[in-house]
Every structure is written in structure tokens, then in C-alpha cells.
C-alpha distance (Angstrom), angle and dihedral (degrees) to the residues before:
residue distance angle dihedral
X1 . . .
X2 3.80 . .
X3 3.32 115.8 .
X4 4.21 94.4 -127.2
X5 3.99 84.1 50.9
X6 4.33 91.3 55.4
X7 3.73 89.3 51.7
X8 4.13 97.3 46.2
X9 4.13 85.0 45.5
X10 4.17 90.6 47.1
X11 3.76 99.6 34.1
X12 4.23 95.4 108.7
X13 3.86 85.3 46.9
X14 3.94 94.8 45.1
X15 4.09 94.0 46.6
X16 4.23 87.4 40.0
X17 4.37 77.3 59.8
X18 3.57 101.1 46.1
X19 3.85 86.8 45.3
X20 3.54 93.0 51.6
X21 4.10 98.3 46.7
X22 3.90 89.7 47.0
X23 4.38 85.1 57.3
X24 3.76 93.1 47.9
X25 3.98 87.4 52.7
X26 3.29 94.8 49.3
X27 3.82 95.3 49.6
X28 3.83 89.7 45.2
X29 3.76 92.9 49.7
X30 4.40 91.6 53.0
X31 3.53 84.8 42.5
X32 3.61 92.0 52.9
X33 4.26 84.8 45.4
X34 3.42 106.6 39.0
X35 4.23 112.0 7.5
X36 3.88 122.1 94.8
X37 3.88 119.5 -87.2
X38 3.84 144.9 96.4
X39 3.94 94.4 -59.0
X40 3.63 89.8 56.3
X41 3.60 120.5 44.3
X42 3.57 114.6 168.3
X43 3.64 93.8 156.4
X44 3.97 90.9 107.5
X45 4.26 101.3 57.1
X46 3.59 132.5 3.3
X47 3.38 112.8 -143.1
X48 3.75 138.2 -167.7
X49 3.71 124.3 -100.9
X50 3.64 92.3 172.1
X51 3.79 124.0 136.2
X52 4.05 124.4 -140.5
X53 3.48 111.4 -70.7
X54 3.76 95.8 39.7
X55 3.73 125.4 91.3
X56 4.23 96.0 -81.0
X57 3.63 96.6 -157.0
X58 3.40 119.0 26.9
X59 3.53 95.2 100.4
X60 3.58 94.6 58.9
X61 3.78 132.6 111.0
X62 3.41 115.0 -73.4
X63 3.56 114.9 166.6
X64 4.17 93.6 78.8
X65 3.67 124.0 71.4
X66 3.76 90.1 -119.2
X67 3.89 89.7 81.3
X68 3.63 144.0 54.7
X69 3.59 124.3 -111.8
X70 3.95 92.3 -83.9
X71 3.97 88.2 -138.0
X72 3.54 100.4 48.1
X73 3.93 97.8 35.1
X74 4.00 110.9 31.3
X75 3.46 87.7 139.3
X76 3.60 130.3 -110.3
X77 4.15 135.0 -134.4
X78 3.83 134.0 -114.3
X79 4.21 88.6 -137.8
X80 3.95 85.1 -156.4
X81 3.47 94.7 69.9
X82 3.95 110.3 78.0
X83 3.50 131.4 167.0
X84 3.90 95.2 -110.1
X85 4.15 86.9 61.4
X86 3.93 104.1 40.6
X87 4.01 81.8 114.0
X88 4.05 92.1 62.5
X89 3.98 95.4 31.7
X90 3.74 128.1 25.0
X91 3.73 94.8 16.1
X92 4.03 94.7 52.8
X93 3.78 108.9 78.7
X94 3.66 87.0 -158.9
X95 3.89 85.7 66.0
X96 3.69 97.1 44.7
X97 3.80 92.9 52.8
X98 3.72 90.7 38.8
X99 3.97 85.2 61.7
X100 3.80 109.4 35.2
X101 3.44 107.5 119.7
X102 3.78 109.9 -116.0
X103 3.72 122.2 -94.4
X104 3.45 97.1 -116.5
X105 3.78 86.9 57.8
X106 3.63 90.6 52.4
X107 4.02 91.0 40.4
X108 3.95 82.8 62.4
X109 3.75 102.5 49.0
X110 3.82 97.9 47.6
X111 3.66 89.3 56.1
X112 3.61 93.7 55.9
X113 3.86 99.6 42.0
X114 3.61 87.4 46.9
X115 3.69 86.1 50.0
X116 3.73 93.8 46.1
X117 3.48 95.6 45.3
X118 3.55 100.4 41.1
X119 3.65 101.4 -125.2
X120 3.66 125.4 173.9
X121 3.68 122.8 -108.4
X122 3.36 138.7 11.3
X123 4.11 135.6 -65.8
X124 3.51 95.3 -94.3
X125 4.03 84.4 67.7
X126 3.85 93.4 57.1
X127 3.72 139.1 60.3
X128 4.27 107.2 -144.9
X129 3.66 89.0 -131.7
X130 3.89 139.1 -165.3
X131 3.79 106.9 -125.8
X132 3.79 88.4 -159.1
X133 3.87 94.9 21.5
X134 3.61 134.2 -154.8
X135 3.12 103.6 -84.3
X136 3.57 99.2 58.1
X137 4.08 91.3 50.5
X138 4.14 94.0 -83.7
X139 3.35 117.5 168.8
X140 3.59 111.9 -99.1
X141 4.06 118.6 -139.6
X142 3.73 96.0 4.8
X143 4.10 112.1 123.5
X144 3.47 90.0 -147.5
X145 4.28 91.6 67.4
X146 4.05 90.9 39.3
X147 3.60 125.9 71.5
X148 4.17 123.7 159.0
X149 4.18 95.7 -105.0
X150 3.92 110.5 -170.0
X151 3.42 126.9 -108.7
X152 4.28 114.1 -124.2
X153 3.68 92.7 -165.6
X154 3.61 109.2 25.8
X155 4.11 93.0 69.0
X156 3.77 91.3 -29.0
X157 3.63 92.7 -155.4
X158 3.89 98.7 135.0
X159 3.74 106.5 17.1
X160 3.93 119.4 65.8
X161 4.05 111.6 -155.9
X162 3.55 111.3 -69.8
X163 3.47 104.6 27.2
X164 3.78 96.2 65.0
X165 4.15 144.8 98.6
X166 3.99 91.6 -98.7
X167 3.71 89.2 54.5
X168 4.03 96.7 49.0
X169 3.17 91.9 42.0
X170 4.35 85.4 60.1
X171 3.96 85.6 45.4
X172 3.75 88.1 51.5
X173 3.99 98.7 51.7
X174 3.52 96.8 45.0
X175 4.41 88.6 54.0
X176 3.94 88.2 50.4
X177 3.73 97.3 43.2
X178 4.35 79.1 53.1
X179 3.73 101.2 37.4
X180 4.25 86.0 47.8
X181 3.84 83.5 46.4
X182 3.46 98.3 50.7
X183 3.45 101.9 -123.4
X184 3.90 94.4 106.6
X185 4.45 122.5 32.7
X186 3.77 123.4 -123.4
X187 4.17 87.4 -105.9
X188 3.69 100.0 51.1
X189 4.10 93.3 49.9
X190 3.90 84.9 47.9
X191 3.50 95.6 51.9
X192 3.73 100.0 35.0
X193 4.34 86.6 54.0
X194 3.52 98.9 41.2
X195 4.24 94.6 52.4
X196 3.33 100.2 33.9
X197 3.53 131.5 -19.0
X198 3.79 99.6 173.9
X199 4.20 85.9 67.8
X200 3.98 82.2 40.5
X201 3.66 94.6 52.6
X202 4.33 90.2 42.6
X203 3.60 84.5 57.9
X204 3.57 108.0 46.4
């Protein structure tokens, strides 16, 4: 049989094998990107691959004192900051002192969610702190985007260095200075601050 007239006869079964090698490298390469094994250990830090609108953090380590309970705190959005007005909002520090809740506010809330969560000691240990702050379009008074984050200077009874509210709070100006820049969007500094902004602040 000519070799033209094998092909014509076999063509359904040849195109029904290309089809089927192209699906097996495509599962192999996600497995390769997302699936359990030695080039993927995720064992060490969960982080969040959330989008806006989701719950941000609540995948996020939990189990140091450098995070929130992920449950409680996942972080929550001010929906009238956009990434077409960061020049008028988060980027104006006349807007981001016009909107900080006051401290009395603040004073108030840390009290109960240490309270509540049975954290040892007092307010004067603990920043009340923004897991996605202000300045990168956090929501302002909701519980769910504050949690009382220890200090590791001020008293630095519960936070060694590194893990503590001075140290976020250096992660968090260096991600508005980009995202006001340009060089980073609104949604990536969200996401990289609200599941974990010690990697964040490695990589910056």
C-alpha cells in the first residue's frame, strides 16, 4: 500500500494520537507547577493565590506570631480605592490621614480582640494593625483587616525581630512607594501583604 494511501486510511487515528500526547503534556507540565513533589515544596508557607473579592488572607500562615489568625483576619478591601485613582487616594497623604480611623477607635478594638483571643499582655505590647493597610486600599474599620500585631522593639516581649509590627510596617512602605510608582499594581501588593509579607518584604 502506498504510503499517501496509509496516512488518508489512518488520519482519525493519527490526529486522535497527537491529541492525546498534547493532554498528557499539559497535565505533566501543571503537575510539574502546581502538584505535590520535590520541585514544589510548599510545606514551609501557605500563601494566598486569591484574587480581589475573595477572602485575601485566610490562607496564610497562622501558626507564628507574625500573622493573623487567617480566619478571623484575611483581610478585607476599601472598594473605593481602585487602581485608576491611587493618585487621589492611597498615594495622597492628605487622604490617608484624612481616613485613619482615630486612635481611640483603634484603642477599643485591640482590647477586645486581645480579649477575645486571649492574648498575652497588654495594648501597649501591640500595634492594632491593618493587614492590608491603608495605604495599599485596606479597608479601614473592618475587624476582619485589623488584628493587634506585636511590637519587637517597643517591649518586645512576644515578637522576636523580623516577625514584628515595625518590620511590616517597612514591608508595607516599600509596596506603596512601588504600587504609586508603577512598578507593582494595586492587586499584587494586596495579595503579596495579606499572605505573606515577610516573603514580600525578602523580595522587594
Amino acid at each position: 500500500m502506498p504510503r499517501t494511501g496509509w496516512i488518508l486510511r489512518n488520519e482519525r487515528r493519527l490526529t486522535l494520537g497527537v491529541i492525546v500526547v498534547a493532554a498528557l503534556v499539559v497535565a505533566f507540565a501543571a503537575l510539574v507547577r502546581y502538584g505535590p513533589g520535590p520541585w514544589n515544596d510548599s510545606s514551609s508557607h501557605t500563601t494566598t493565590t486569591l484574587g480581589l473579592g475573595e477572602s485575601l488572607g485566610s490562607t496564610a500562615e497562622t501558626k507564628t506570631i507574625a500573622f493573623p489568625n487567617g480566619n478571623a483576619h484575611p483581610g478585607a478591601l476599601n472598594r473605593d480605592v481602585t487602581q485608576a485613582n491611587i493618585h487621589s487616594t492611597i498615594c495622597s497623604t492628605a487622604w490617608v490621614a484624612r481616613v485613619t480611623p482615630p486612635a481611640d477607635f483603634l484603642e477599643r478594638l485591640e482590647r477586645q480582640q486581645l480579649s477575645a483571643e486571649k492574648k498575652p499582655g497588654s495594648v501597649d505590647d501591640y500595634a492594632e494593625d491593618h493587614l492590608i493597610p491603608i495605604e495599599l486600599g485596606g479597608a479601614l474599620r473592618d475587624a476582619k483587616n485589623l488584628w493587634p500585631q506585636p511590637y519587637e522593639s517597643k517591649g518586645a516581649r512576644f515578637a522576636p525581630i523580623g516577625s514584628g509590627a515595625e518590620s511590616k510596617d517597612k514591608v508595607e512602605r516599600k509596596l506603596h512607594d512601588k504600587v504609586c510608582n508603577r512598578a507593582l499594581t494595586l492587586k499584587l501588593a494586596r495579595q503579596a501583604i495579606a499572605g505573606n509579607w515577610q516573603v514580600a518584604g525578602a523580595q522587594l
